[in-house]
N, C-alpha and C positions, 0 to 999 in steps of 0.2 A: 480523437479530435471532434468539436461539433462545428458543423454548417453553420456556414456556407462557406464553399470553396470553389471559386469558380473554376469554367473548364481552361487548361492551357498554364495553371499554375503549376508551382514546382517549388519544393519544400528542401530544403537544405539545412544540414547541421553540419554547425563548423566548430571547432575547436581550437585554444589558443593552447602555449603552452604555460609554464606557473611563471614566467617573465615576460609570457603577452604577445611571443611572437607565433605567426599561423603555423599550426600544427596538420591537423588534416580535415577535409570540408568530403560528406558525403550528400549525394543526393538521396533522396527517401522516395518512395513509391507515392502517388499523391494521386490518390484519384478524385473526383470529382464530386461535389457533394452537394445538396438541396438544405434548404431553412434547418435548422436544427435537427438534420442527420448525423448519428454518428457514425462514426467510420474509424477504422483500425491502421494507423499508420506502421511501415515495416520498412527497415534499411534494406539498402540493397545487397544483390548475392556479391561476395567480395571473393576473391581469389586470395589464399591464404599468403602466394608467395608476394604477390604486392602488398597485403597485410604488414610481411616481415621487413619488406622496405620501408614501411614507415615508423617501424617499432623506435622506442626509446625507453631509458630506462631511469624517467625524472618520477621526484614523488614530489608531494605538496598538492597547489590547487588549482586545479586547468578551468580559466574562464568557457563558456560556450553560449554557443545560442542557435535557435531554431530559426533561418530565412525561409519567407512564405514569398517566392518571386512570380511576376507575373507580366511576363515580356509583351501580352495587350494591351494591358493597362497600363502598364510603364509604373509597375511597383516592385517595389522588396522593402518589404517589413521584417523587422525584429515580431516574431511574434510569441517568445518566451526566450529567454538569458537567465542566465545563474552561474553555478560554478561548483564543480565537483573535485572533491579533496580524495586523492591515489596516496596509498599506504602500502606499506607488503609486510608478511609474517613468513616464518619458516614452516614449513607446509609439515605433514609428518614426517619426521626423521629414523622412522624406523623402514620406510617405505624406499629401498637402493634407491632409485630415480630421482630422490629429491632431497637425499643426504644431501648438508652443505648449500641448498638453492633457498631462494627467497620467492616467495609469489605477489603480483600483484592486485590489490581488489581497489576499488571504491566504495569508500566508506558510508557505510547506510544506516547509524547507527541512531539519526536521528529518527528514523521512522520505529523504535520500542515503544516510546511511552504513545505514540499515535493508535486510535483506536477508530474503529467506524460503528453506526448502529444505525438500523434503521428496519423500516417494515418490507418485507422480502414479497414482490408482487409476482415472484416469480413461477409458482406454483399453482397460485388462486389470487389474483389481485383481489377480491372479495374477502377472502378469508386471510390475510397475510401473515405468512410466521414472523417472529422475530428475527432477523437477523443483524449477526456481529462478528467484528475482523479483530484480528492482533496477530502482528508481526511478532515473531523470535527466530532467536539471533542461535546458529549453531544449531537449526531444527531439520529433519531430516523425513522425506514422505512419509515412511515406517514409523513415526514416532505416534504414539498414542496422545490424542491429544483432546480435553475436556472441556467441555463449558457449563459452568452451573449456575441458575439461574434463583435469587433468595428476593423473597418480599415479608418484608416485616418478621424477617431475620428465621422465614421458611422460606426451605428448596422448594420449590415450582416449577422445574425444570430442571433437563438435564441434556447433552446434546454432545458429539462425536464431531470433530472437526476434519474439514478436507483442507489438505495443502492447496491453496486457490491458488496461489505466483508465489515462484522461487527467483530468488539473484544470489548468484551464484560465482565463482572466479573459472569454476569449472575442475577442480584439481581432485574433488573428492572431499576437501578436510573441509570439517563443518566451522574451521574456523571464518570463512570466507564466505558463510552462506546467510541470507537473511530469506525467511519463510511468510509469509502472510496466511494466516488461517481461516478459513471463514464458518462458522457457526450458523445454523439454521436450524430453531428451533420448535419442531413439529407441532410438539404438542404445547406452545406457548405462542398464541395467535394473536393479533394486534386488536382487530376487531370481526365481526360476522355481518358482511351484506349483503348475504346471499341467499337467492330466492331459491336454492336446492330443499330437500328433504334432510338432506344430511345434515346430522345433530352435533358431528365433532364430537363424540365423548371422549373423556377422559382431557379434556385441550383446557388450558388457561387463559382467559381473555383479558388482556391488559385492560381494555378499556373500561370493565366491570371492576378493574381494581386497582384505581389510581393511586398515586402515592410513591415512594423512593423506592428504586430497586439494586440491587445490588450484584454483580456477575466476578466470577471467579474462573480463573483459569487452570488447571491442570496438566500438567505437560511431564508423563511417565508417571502422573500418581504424586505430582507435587505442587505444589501451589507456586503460580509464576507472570500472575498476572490478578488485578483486581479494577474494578472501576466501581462508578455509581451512575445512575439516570433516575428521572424522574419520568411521571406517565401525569400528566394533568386532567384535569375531570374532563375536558372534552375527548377525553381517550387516543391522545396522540403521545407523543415522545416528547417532551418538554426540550426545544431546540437551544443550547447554549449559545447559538451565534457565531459560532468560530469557523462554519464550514460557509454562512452566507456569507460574511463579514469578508472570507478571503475567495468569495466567487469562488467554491470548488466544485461550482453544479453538480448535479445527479441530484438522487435520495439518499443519501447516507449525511448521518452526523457524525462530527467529527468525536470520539469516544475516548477524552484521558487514561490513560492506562498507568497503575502504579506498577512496576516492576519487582518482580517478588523473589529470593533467593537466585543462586547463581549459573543455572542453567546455561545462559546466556554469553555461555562462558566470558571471556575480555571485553567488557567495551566501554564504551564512552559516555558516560552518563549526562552531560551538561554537553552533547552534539547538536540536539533539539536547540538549542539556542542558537548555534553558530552555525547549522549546517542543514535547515530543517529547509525542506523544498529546494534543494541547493541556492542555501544560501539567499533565499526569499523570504524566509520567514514567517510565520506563522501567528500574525497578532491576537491575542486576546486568549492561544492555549500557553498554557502552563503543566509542565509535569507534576502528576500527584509525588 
């Protein structure tokens, strides 16, 4: 969350049920924050056995929303709503403990064809690599996973992905897991504005070579992902709008991602529409 948040406030998420009557309301840790600080919000510790007092076992689409309350000022704000769709699968059936059970997850399926790119300051703000996200569906730490980087239909890069954020149902079966990858491309650098000695060999400078580029994904040696960017002569990322357009702040651009063979195992290809941001939607992206 970014600043400001003043001191004495207190942050609550509530949830309905899929016919709209209150389900369970937590309070969130909510510390205190200056002008455009950010800050890492986290639920609280819960005791499993009141957990299982509030359990149910509805599927469909639980309204929610985030209150930012603040008994000085004499406010409570809506400060984000939407609504998240609960599914269950049968978990693996060769595993005794879950012969015969169903599992529950919330479905995240609008986030595959979602992509992010942007210049990664986090190394050398001076010198920035490339960096790029893609979500997959059924991805697992251990998984081998690629980014290749082509211009003008040559590789110029090549790059090893870290599992950045896992969601998870928590059961083991990767049918319930969506992975987020992030890409950081060393020797593919945004531009040089640096007063060091260091020359960078062997590195790619986008800036010296504007023009469409094209990124591929590889996920165990297979193709599973593709997008396109442009790099414009003043040697930036040519921004499509979609990430100002729906105020996503930060540096990253929002990056369409075609989805390539079936990896991915089940999922819902036309979610992006109905369920992207829960249910906030996403104006001006479209899936390649």
């Amino acid at each position: 969350m970014l600043g400001p948040v003043a001191g004495g406030s207190q942050l609550v998420f509530e949830v309905n049920t899929p016919d709209n009557k209150p389900w369970v309301s937590f309070k969130l840790q909510t510390p205190e924050a200056g002008d455009d600080e950010l800050i890492k919000i986290k639920g609280p510790d819960l005791d499993e056995n009141e957990l299982e007092k509030k359990a149910i076992i509805q599927t469909g689409v639980f309204p929610f929303r985030i209150m930012l309350k603040n008994a000085l000022a004499g406010t409570n704000d809506a400060i984000f709503a939407g609504k998240f769709k609960v599914a269950t699968y049968a978990p693996d059936q060769a595993i005794p403990e879950y012969k015969g059970k169903q599992e529950f997850y919330v479905v995240q399926d609008w986030r595959l064809p979602v992509g992010y790119i942007w210049y990664d300051p986090t190394y050398d703000e001076n010198v920035p690599a490339l960096g790029v996200q893609a979500w997959l569906r059924g991805s697992r730490s251990g998984d081998k996973v690629e980014g290749v980087l082509f211009y003008k239909g040559q590789q110029v890069g090549t790059t090893t992905a870290n599992n950045e954020e896992e969601i998870s149902t928590g059961v083991g079966d990767p049918q319930g897991r969506w992975g987020l990858w992030t890409f950081q491309f060393a020797k593919v650098r945004g531009f040089n504005q640096s007063t060091s000695a260091t020359t960078y060999p062997e590195t790619f400078f986008l800036d010296k070579n504007p023009g469409d580029y094209e990124i591929k994904v590889l996920r165990q040696q297979k193709l599973a992902r593709a997008g396109a960017f442009t790099v414009g002569a003043d040697g930036r990322i040519v921004d499509n709008g979609i990430a100002k357009q729906n105020k996503l702040g930060g540096i990253r651009m929002v990056l369409p991602l075609k989805i390539i063979g079936d990896q991915d195992v089940k999922y819902d290809p036309l979610s992006w529409k109905t369920d992207m941001f829960y249910g906030n939607g996403l104006p001006g992206f479209t899936a390649p």
